[in-house]
Residue, then its C-alpha position, 0 to 999 in steps of 0.5 A: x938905428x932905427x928899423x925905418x931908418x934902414x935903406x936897401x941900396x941899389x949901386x946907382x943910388x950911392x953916389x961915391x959908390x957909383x962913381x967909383x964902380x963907373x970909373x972902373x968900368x970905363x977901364x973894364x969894359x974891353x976885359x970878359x965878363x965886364x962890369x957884371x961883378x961889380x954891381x954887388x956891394x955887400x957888407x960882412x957887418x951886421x947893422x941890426x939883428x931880429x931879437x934887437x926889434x923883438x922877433x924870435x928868429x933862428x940862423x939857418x944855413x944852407x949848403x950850396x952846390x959848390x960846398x959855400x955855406x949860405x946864412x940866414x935867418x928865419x923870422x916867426x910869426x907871432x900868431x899861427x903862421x898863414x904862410x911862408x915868405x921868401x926874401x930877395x934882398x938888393x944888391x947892397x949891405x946884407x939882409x940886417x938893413x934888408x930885413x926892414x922890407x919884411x920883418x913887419x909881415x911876421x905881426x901879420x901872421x907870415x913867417x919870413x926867410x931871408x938868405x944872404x947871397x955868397x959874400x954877403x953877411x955871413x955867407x962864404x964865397x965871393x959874389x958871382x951873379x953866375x953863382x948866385x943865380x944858382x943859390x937862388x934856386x937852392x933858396x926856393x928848395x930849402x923854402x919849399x921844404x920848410x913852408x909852414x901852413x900846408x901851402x908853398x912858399x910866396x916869393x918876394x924880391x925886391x930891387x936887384x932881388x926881385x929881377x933875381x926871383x923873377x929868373x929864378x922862379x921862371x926856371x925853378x924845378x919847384x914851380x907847382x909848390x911856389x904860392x906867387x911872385x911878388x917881384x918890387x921895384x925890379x928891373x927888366x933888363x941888366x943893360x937897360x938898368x945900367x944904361x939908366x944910372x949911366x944915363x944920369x952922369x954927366x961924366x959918363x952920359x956918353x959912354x952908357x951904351x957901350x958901358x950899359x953891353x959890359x954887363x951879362x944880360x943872361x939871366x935877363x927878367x923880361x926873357x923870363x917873365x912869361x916863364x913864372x907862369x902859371x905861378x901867379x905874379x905880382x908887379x909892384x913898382x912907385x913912379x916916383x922911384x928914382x933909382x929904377x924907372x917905371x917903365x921897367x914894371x910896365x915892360x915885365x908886366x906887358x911881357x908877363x903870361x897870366x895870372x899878373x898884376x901890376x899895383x903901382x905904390x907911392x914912394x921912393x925905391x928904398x922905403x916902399x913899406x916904410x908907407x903903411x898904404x903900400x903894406x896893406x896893398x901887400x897884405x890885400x894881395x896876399x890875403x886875396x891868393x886864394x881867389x881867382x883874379x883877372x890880370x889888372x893895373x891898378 
């Protein structure tokens, strides 16, 4: 399968799926904890690994609280490393389809870790949002630690990843090692996001409100946005995006502290850096972190 061929799902944009996990929900919503679990859709297969594209990769592992082992992979750059990035993949598949979100940053000089969440891929467990969320903090430590070119890590989420990030990083121990938050494509509300992919069924139109409150709004990225500073925060978002609206980025950006950003990209949700406009947007960025910028939309 071709690498740009990979999609990174997000429920509402597959369609049985969809369907599926709404009928479900119209018999869950009166039972605690809702829907929350069923956003996850993992899958244990690997559809593609590094050295299938040519990368020197490693598996890592990393032991969360609970004792689960978490999987993943590190990605080396082929040159001398300008820094290290941390991935936070979408709620679907495994970081094998994911990987197509980063993989091309290691020809730019970036080492890559990619963690699959607990249930995903090779990591143990089942998946928990309560749990993962946790795991998210331990992903950073190991980053942190494992960081090359004397700087901390840049944290890049996408999707259900990058609401994940934007929590995990306004709450992080490790705040004052992590290099920046890029945050793609991301939600700024569990309930909004959900009401949104109700909101487009006919079938459950009516039912997106109480449907959308089934959903734990905990670990909400708009209560937590202005918390990632003074790590400096990139929003990156496509107006065409037809799985997560835009306004959701303009939300976190208005809610954001300083040092922020908003680059608005073309292009759908799951192949924003299929486009190489939007990668050299990234790379601008990332190359540009050592210079003090004024808050901005572009």
């Amino acid at each position: 399968m071709p690498l740009t061929a990979l999609s990174f799902p997000y429920f509402p944009n597959n369609k049985p799926v969809a369907l599926l996990i709404r009928s479900f929900c119209l018999i869950l919503a009166l039972l605690p904890g809702g829907c929350t679990n069923l956003i996850f859709q993992p899958s244990r297969q690997y559809f593609i690994t590094p050295d299938a594209i040519g990368l020197a990769y490693e598996d890592i592992y990393l032991k969360a609280g609970d004792g689960v082992m978490l999987h993943g992979w590190r990605l080396y750059s082929d040159r001398p490393a300008s820094g290290t990035v941390l991935f936070f993949h979408g709620n679907g598949e495994n970081i094998s389809t994911h990987m197509a979100n980063v993989y091309w940053l290691v020809s730019e000089g970036y080492d890559v870790l990619l963690f699959d969440y607990r249930g995903y891929g090779e990591s143990q467990g089942e998946p928990d949002l309560d749990l993962i969320v946790q795991d998210a903090q331990d992903m950073i430590g190991y980053a942190v630690a494992h960081a090359d070119a004397g700087a901390g890590p840049v944290v890049i989420g996408h999707s259900f990843g990058a609401s994940l990030s934007i929590y995990a990083v306004a709450h992080s121990r490790y705040k004052d090692r992590i290099r920046a938050l890029v945050s793609i494509a991301a939600f700024s509300d569990y309930h909004d996001v959900a009401q949104d992919a109700l909101a487009r069924s006919w079938l459950f139109w009516l039912f997106q409100w109480p449907l959308s409150f089934t959903i734990d709004d905990s670990y909400s990225p708009l209560e937590s946005v202005a918390g990632v500073s003074p790590v400096p925060l990139l929003l990156m978002h496509s107006k065409q995006d037809e799985i997560i609206d835009y306004y959701h980025a303009l939300a976190l950006f208005d809610a954001a502290a300083e040092p922020k950003q908003l680059i608005t990209v073309t292009g759908d949700h799951n192949h924003i850096f299929n486009l190489q406009s939007n990668r050299a947007l990234l790379l601008g960025y990332l190359r540009g972190l050592n210079k003090t910028a004024e808050p901005q939309r572009r």
